[in-house]
C-alpha positions, 0 to 999 in steps of 0.5 A: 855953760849950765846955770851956775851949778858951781857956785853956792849960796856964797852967791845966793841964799839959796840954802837960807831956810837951812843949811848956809854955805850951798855952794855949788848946790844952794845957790843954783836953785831955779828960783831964788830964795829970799830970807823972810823979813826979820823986822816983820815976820813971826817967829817959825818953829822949825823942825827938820826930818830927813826921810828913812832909809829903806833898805834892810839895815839901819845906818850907825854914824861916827865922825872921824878927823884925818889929818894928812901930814905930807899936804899943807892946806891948799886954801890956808897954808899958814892952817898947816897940815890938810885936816879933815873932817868925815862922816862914816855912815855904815850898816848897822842893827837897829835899835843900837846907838843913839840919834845921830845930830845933823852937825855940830853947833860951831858949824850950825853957827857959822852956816846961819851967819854965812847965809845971814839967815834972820832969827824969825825963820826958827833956825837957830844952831840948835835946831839946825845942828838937831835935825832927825838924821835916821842916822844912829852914833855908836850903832852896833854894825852888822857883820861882813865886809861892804863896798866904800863910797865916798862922797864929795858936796858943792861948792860952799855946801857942808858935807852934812847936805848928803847925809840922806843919801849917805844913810840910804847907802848905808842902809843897803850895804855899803860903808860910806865917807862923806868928807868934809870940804875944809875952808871951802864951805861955811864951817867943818869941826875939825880934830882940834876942835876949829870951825874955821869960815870959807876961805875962798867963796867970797869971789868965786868968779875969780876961782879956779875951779880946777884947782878946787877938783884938784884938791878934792880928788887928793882928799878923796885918795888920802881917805881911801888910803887910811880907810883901806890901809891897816885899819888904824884910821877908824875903828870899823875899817874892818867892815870895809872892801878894800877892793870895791870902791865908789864915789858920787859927789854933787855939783863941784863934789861930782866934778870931783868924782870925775878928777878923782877917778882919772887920778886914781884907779881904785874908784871903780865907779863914779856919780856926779849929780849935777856938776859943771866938770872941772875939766871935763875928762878927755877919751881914755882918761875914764873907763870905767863906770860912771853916772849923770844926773841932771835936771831935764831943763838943761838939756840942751845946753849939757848936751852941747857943752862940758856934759855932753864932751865929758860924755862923748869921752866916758870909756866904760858903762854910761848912763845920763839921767835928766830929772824933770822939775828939778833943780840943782839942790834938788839932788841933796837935802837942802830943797827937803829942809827948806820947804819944811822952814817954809821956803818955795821950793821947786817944780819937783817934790823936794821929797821926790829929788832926794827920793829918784836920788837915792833910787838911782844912785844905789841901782847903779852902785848895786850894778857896778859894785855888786853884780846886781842888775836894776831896770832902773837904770835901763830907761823910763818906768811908771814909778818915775816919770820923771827920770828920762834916760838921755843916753 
């Protein structure tokens, strides 16, 4: 099996520079991550900037809560219905809007008392739930209609770890959901105003992680339905079509993508990056396109194990891309943020892993939900040696 890409910072503090709770993604960094000592070292300053889209458009946010009536919550029954929290990232005009925040201060709160992160690194809730987001609340969209693509993070990991990608999505045309992983991560505000803790990371070695894509694969269909069904569920809807939807994920959230796209039809792409699958689909269960992106280090063993069944069984258009250098956050934003609080970080520029991500995960929506073709996607080019095309 991989490194243990599917459990979080639940069992390591990998995301302690920034975000707690990196579950799937977090903990699985190459090199652990070491809190500074609190009884020792100076107070940091730490401010986070997450890097600017680079499409054609600026990216509005809102924060929406979905609540499925017909599902108890799989993790905490006695909770209810299954509430969500999601992030709606969207083609928007610049200079509309006001500077989106990186999360709300309940979750930034529980994120540093999960990872136990000391006051002497500088990360406080306000500086957490601050970071530049290039995100804008309340932007002014742009007119037309654009693909959906909803996204899933690790295990452990709050949605917020994917708002880079989110943004460069939106930025270049598509509406994008990140959905929150309720109960699953360190903290998701929830419609009546809740934060409620992990309830199932403190002995992730026991989990059933199938049960876990299971349950997310339902969460993305309940969202695709109230985003594409009469337009109630969020305001701009109308921007959305229906017809053309995608879904990446990181770690456990790309195992998700997979589950996801056996279960239901409408997502007619997916991406996982850097996911154990949970299970690993069988032939004929996906034939349509889908994404794989992983650091080059594992190939050997992806190559042997879930990654290379899953890959032997994949119907449709394929593409698995190793990463040299990279680690298993290097695919969100948690290796950027650390290194800016001081953290190590890996043999990859954090900068240059949110960057190949963002790259290749637009080439390969533009090609399966648009008609647009990228050599990108076609093997090795000189601006990115260190993507190597595996298959």
């Amino acid at each position: 099996m991989k490194r243990n890409r599917r459990i979080s910072a639940v069992a390591a503090l990998a995301l302690a520079a920034v975000v707690a709770g990196t579950g799937t993604g977090f903990a699985a960094t190459t090199t652990p991550v070491t809190a500074p000592a609190a009884a020792t070292a100076p107070t940091r300053t730490f401010q986070g900037v997450l890097p600017a889209p680079t499409g054609p458009y600026a990216a509005g946010e809102e924060i929406i809560h979905l609540t499925d009536t017909n599902r108890i919550d799989p993790w905490v029954p006695s909770s209810g219905p299954r509430q969500l929290a999601v992030t709606m990232i969207y083609p928007a005009v610049a200079g509309t809007g006001t500077p989106a925040p990186y999360m709300t201060l309940a979750e930034a709160a529980g994120h540093i008392q999960k990872a136990k992160i000391p006051a002497s690194s500088g990360i406080t809730p306000q500086t957490l739930a601050g970071i530049t987001t290039q995100a804008f609340d309340g932007a002014r969209p742009q007119r037309g209609k654009y693909p959906l693509v909803v996204l899933s993070p690790g295990f452990g990991d709050p949605r917020m770890v994917l708002t880079s990608l989110a943004t460069e999505l939106a930025s270049h045309g598509y509406v994008v959901a990140v959905v929150g992983p309720t109960h699953e991560d360190g903290g998701e505000t929830l419609a009546d105003g809740r934060t409620p803790p992990c309830a199932i990371c403190d002995h992730p070695e026991t989990l059933d992680f199938n049960s876990v894509t299971a349950s997310r694969a339902l969460d993305m269909s309940f969202v695709i339905d109230r985003l594409t069904h009469g337009n109630t569920a969020w305001r701009l809807a109308h921007l959305i079509d229906k017809h053309e939807i995608g879904m990446a994920g990181h770690s456990i959230g790309g195992s998700a993508a997979a589950t996801t796209m056996i279960a239901d039809p409408r997502v007619q792409a997916g991406v996982n990056l850097d996911g154990t699958f949970h299970p690993a689909p069988l032939p004929g269960q996906i034939d349509r396109p889908f994404l794989m992106m992983d650091g080059a280090e594992n190939l050997p063993a992806d190559s042997a194990g879930d990654w290379g069944k899953a890959w032997d069984a994949l119907g449709g258009y394929k593409k698995w891309m190793a990463v040299t250098g990279a680690n298993h956050a290097s695919f969100t934003d948690v290796d950027l943020l650390e290194q800016q609080a001081g953290f190590p970080v890996p043999p990859l520029s954090p900068a240059r892993g949110v960057e190949i991500t963002r790259e290749y995960v637009t080439a390969f929506f533009d090609r399966t939900l648009k008609g647009i073709c990228s050599p990108l996607l076609d093997g090795p080019t000189p601006d990115n040696p260190e993507v190597l095309l595996q298959n």
